[in-house]
C-alpha positions in Angstrom: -71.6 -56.1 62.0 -71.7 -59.8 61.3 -70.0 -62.0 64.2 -68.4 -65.2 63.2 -70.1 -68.0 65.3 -67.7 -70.7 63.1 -65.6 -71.3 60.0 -69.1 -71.9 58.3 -71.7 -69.7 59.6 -71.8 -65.6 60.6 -74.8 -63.6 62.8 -76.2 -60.5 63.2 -76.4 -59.3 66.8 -80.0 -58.3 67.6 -81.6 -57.2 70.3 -84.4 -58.1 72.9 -86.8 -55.5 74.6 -85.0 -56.2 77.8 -81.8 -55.2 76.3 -82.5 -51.1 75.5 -83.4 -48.2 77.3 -85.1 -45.1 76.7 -82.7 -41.5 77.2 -84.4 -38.7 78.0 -83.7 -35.5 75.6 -83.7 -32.0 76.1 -87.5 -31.0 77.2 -90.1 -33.1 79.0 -93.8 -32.8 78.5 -96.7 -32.6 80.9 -98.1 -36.7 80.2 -101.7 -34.9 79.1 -100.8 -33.2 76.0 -99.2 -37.0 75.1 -101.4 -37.7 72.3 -101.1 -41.8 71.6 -104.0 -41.1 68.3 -102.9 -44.0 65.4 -104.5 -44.9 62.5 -105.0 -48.7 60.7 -106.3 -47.6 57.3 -109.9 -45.5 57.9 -109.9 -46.4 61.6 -109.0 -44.4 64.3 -108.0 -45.2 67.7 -107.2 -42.9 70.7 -105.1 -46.1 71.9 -102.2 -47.5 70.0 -102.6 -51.1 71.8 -104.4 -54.4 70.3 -105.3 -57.1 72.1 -105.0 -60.5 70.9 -107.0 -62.9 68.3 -106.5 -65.8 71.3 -109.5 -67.3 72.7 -108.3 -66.6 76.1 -108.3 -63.1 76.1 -110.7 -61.8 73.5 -114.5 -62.8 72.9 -117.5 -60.2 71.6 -117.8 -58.6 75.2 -114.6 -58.0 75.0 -114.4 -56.4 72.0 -117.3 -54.3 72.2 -115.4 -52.7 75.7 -112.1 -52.3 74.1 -114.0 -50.7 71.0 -115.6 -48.6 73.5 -112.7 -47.6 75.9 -110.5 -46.4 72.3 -108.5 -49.7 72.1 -109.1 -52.2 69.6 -109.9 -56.2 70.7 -109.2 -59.0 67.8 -111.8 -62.0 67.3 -110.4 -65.6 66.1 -112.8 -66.6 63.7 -111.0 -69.7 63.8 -111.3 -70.8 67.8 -113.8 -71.7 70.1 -116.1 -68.6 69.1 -117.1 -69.5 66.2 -117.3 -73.6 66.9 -119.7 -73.3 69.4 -123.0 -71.6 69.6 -122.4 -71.6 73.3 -118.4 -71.1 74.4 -119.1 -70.8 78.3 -119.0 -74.6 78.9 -115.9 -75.5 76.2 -113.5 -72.1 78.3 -114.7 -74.0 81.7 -113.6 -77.0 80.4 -109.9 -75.7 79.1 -109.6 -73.5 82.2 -110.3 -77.2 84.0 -108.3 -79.7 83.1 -104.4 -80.6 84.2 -101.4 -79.6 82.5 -100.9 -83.3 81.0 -104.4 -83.5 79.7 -104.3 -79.9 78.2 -102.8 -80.7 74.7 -105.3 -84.0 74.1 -108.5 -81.7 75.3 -107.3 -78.9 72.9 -107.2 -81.0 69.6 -110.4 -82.4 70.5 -112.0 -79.2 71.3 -110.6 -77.6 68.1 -111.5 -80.2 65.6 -114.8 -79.1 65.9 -115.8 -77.2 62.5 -115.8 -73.5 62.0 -119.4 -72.8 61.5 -120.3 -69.9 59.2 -123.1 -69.1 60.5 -121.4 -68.3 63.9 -118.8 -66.0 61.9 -121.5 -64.1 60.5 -123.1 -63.7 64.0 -120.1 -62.5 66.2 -118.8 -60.1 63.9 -122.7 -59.0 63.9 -122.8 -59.1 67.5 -119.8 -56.9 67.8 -121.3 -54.2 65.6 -124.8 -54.1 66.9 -123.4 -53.5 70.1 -120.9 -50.2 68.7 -118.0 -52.1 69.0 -115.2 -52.3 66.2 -115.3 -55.7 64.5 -111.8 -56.8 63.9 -111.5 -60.4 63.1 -108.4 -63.1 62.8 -107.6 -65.9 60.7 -104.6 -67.8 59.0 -104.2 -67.8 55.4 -106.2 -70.9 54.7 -108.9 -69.2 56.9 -108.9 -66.3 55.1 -110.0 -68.3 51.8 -112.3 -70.2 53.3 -114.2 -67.3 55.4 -113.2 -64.0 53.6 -116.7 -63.9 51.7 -118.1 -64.3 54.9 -116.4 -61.6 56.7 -117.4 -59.3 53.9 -120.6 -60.3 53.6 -121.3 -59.8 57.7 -119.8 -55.8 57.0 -116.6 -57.0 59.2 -113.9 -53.2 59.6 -110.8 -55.1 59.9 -109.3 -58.2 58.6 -106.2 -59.6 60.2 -104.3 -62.7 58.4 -101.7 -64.2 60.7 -99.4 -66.8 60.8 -96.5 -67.6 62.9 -94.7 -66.1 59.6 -96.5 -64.9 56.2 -95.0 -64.2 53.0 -95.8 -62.9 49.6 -93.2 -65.5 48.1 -94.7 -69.0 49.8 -94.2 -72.5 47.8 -97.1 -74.9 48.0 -97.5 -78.4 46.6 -99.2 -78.3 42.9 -102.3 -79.8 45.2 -102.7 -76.0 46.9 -103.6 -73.2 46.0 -101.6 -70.7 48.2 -103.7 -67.6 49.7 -102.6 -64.5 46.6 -102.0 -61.9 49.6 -102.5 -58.6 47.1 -105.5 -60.4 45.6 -106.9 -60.7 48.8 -106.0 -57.2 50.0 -107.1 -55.5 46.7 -111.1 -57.8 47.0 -111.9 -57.1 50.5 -114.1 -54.0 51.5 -112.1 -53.4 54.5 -108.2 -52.9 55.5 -106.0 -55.9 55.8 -103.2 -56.5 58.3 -101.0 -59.2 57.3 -98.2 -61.1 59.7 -96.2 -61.9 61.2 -92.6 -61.2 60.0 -89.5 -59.5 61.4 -87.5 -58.5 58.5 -87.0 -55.5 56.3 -87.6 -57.4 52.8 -90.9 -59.6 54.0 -92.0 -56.2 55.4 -91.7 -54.2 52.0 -92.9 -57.0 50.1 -96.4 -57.2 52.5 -96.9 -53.4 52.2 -96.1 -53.6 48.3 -98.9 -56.3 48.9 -101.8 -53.7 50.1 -101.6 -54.2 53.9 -102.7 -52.0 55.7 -100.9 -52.9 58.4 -98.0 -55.4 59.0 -97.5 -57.2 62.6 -93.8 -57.8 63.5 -92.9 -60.8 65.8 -92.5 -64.2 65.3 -92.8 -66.2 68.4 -92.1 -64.4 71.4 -95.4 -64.2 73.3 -95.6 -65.8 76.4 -98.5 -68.7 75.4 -96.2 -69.2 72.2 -93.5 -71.4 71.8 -92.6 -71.3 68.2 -88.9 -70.6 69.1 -88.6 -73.8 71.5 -90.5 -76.0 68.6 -89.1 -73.8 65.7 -86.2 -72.4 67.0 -87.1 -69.5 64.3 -87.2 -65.8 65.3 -85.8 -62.3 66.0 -85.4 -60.9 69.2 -88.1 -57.5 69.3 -86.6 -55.0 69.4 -84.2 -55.5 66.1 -87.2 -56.7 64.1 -89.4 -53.5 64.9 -86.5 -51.6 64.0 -85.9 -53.1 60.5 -89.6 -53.0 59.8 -90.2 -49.8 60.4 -87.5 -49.0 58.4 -89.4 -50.7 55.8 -92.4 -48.6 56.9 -90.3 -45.5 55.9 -89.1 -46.2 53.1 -92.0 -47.2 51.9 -94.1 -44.1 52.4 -91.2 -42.7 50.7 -91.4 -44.3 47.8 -95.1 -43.8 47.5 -96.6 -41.4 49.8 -98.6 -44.4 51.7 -97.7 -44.3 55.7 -98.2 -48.6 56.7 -98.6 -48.6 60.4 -96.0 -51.7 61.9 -97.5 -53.2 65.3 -95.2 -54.8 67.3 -96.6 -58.4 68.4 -96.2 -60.8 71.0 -93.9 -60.7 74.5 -95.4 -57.4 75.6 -95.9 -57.4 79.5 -95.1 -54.1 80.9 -95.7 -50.4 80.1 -92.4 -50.3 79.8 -92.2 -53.1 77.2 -95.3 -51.0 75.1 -93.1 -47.5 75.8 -89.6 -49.3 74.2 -91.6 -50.8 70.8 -92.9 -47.6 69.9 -89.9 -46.3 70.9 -88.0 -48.8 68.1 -90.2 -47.8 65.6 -93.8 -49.4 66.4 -97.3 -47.5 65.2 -98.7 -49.6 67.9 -98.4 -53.0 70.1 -100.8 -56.6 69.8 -100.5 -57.7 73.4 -102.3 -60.9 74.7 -101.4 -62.1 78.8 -101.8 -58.7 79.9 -105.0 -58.8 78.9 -106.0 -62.4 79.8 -105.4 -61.0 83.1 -108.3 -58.6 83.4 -112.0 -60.2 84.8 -113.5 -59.3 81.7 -111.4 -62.0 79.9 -113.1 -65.5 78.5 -109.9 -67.1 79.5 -110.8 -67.5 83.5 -107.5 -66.8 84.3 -105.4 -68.5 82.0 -104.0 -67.8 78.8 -103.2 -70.4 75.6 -101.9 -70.2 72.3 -103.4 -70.8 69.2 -101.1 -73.2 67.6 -101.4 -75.8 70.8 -104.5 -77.4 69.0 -102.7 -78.8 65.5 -103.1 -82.4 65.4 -99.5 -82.8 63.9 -97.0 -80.2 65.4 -98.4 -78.3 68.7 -96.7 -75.0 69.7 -98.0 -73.2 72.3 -98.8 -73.5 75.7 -101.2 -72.4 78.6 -100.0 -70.6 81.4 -102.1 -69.4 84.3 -101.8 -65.3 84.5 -104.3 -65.0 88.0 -106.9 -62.2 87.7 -105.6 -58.9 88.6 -107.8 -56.5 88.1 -110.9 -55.1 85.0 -109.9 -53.9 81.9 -109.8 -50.7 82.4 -107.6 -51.2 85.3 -104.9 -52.5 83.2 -105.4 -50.2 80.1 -106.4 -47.1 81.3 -106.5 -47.3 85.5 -105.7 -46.3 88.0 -103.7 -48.8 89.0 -104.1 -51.2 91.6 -100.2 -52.5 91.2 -96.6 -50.8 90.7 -94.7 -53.7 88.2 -96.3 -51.7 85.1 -98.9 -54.6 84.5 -101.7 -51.4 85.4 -102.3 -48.2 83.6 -100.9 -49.0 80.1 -101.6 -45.7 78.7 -100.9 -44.0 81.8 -97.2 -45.9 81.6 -97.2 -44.5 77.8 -98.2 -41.0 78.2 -96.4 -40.5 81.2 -92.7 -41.9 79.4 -93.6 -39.9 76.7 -94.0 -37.1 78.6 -90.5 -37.4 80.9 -88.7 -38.4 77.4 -90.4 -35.2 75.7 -92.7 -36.7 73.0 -96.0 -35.3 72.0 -97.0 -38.1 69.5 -96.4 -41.6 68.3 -94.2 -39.9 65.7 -92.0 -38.2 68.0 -91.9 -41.5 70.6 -90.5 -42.9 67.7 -87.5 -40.9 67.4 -86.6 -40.8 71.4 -82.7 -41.9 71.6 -82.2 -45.7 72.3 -79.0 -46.8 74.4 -78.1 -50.7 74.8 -78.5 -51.7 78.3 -77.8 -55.3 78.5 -77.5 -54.9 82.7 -81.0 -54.7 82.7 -81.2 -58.2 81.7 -80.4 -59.7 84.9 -82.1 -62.6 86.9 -83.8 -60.6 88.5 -85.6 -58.8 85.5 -85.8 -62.4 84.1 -87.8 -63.8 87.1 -90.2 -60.8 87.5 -91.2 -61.2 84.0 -91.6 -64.7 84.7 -93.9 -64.1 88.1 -95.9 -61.7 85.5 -96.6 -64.8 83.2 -97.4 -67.1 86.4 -94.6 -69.2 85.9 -92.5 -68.4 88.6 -92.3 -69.4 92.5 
């Protein structure tokens, strides 16, 4: 129901991740026969969680472990990986410098060229070592490096954007990326994002995604909503994509997995997205967090470097423990930062769900108490930003 905010202007009401809760049903299930197995076109992954295509939290080495573990890590073929032969020195010096100095070093740090040479060799580097080679880029990335990533025998292609459409006007200078083109030429599946809405949703599927990533500036490096002021809360814009997800398959048989992206900091936050409708979660400062991340304890986004508009920040997350403390455990800490699939499996197995499919139809109540100040500044000490 639309609310009247003035004479002139209506809203939806929409909902955050903080704002639902999951109800248990009639049967609970022992959290080992939870099976969290999803699918991205051929590729098969025991864990339904992503991490990031930020420079901060994934490089090869991370990959390659997440590959091996049953995760999935995404490479920014558009960040320091691929602009320097050697990245070590370049993450020292963005883990270095003061808060005031951050957005200047970044620009200048990012205006290096994207060498294709060094695309070729990371996504080489990923697979010689058995790990899945996912890669990232925007839209004008994906023109310029697409050959490239097919040529180097890349699995995955993701093209993000803070928001990606089918229907984008250019000026008569610009050739605009042709999304199903791009999706119908490359030998691998294509994710394409982000949106948060039903019609954009069907429209990228219709496209030949195979996947679509729902979120539009909710991450905690991100601050697209500050600069934009553009965005759904979560856990509405899961909820009408997958919607679009079903009917979809529907219409044509074709199941489009919908990953919920950005904001994720909690097993709890993972447990309520799949919960609203989610195949699987893109998470990034949970992972910046582990000692295995090129980000040295701190965590940036990927829009900070634009030499016109920055959006993005960098916060410091600390180092709390490896990777497979945080994915898989045990845990070393009891805010749900630990044991993601542990925090998965076990909700799944007190709300009675052996599959993604069946976590996806768990009952859903509103439960705006939870969003209190002090839910508000845990989240917060989670990010590093509160004292």
């Amino acid at each position: 129901m639309d609310i009247q905010i003035g004479r002139g202007k209506t809203a939806r009401r929409a909902y955050g991740i903080d704002e639902i809760a999951l109800v248990p049903g009639t049967r609970t299930l022992d959290p080992t026969l939870a099976d969290t197995t999803w699918r991205i076109g051929n590729i098969e992954r025991k864990i339904p969680i992503i991490a990031s295509a930020m420079d901060g939290v994934v490089d090869v080495r991370m990959a390659v472990r997440l590959s091996e573990i049953g995760a999935l890590g995404v490479l920014n073929l558009e960040g320091i990986q691929t602009r320097y032969e050697n990245p070590e020195p370049i993450l020292d010096r963005i883990a270095g410098v003061n808060k005031d100095e951050f957005v200047p070093l970044m620009q200048e740090l990012y205006a290096a060229p994207v060498k294709l040479d060094l695309v070729k060799q990371r996504i080489k580097e990923i697979k010689s070592s058995g790990g899945i080679a996912a890669v990232s880029a925007t839209p004008a990335g994906a023109v310029k490096y697409g050959s490239v990533v097919a040529e180097a025998g890349a699995d995955l292609f993701f093209v993000q954007a803070t928001v990606v459409s089918t229907a984008h006007l250019s000026p008569e200078s610009i050739t605009p990326l042709d999304l199903a083109e791009f999706c119908r030429e490359m030998p691998m599946p294509v994710a394409l994002g982000n949106c948060v809405s039903y019609e954009v949703t069907l429209n990228l599927m219709k496209a030949g995604a195979a996947a679509v990533l729902v979120g539009i500036g909710p991450g905690a490096a991100c601050t697209s909503r500050g600069v934009l002021g553009v965005g759904i809360p979560q856990a509405s814009a899961i909820a009408d994509c997958a919607a679009a997800r079903d009917e979809y398959y529907k219409e044509t048989g074709n199941y489009i997995p919908v990953i919920a992206d950005g904001g994720l900091i909690t097993g709890g936050d993972i447990c309520k997205c799949i919960a609203c409708g989610a195949d699987g979660v893109m998470i990034g400062s949970p992972f910046a967090r582990c000692a295995e991340a090129p980000g040295r304890g701190f965590h940036w986004g990927m829009a900070t470097p634009s030499p016109v508009l920055p959006r993005g920040t960098r916060i410091s997350v600390g180092t709390t423990g490896t990777l497979e403390q945080i994915l898989t455990g045990p845990a070393q800490l009891d805010d749900g930062t630990h044991n993601l699939v542990g925090a998965l499996k076990t909700s799944m197995g007190t709300l009675g769900a052996k599959n993604i499919k069946e976590m996806q139809q768990v009952e859903v109540v509103i439960a705006p108490s939870l969003l209190t100040e002090g839910k508000v500044y845990q989240k917060a000490q989670h990010l590093g930003m509160g004292k």
